[in-house]
N, C-alpha and C positions, 0 to 999 in steps of 0.2 A: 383276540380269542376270548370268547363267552366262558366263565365259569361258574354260572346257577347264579340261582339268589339274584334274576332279574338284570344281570349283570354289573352287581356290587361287589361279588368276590367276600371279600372278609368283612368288609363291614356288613354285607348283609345276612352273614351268617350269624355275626354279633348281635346283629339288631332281632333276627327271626329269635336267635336265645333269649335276649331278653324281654320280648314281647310272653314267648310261654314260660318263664318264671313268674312273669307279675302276673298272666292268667292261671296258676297253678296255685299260686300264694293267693290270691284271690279266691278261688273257689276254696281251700284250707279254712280261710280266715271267715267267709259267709257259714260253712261248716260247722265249725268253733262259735261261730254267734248262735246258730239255731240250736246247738245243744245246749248253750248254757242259758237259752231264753225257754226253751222246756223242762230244764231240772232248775233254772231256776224258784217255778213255782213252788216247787216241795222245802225250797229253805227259807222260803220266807213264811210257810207254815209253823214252822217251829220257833221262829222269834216273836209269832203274835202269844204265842203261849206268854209271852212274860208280862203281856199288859195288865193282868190283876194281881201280881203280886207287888210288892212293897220295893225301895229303893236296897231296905235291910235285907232280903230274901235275894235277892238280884244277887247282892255283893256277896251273900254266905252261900251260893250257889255257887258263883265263879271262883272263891278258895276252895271250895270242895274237889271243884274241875283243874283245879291247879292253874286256872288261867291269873293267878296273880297270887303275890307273893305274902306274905304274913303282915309283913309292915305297910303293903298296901293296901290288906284287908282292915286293918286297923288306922289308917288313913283316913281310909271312906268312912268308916263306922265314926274317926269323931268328925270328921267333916260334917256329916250328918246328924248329928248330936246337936250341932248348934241352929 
């Protein structure tokens, strides 16, 4: 007795599922690459902003943004002293 799937039964139903998962995660993941190679362009605009300012303007930028804490502002600062 024949039943589908070429006459595999369950494995070939197993196998047909996991063929269009990796073809579905597949198309997802090429998706997810093309978006973030088009909005990539726009954030690498805003990091060339920082190539004339100073290493001191950098670091009293990123305490301002609260991207780092008091004692590592004054890390860098005498790091950079010397």
């Amino acid at each position: 007795m024949m039943m589908g799937y070429g006459g595999f039964g369950w494995i070939g139903m197993i196998l047909n599922l996991v063929i269009t998962l990796g073809v579905i995660i597949g198309l997802v993941l090429l998706i997810v690459r093309a978006v973030r190679r088009t909005s990539g362009n726009n954030t690498q605009a805003g990091t060339q902003n920082l190539t004339g300012q100073s290493a001191r303007d950098i670091a009293q930028s990123r305490y301002a943004k609260g991207e780092v804490s008091r004692e590592e502002y004054q890390q860098i600062l005498s790091d950079l002293g010397r």
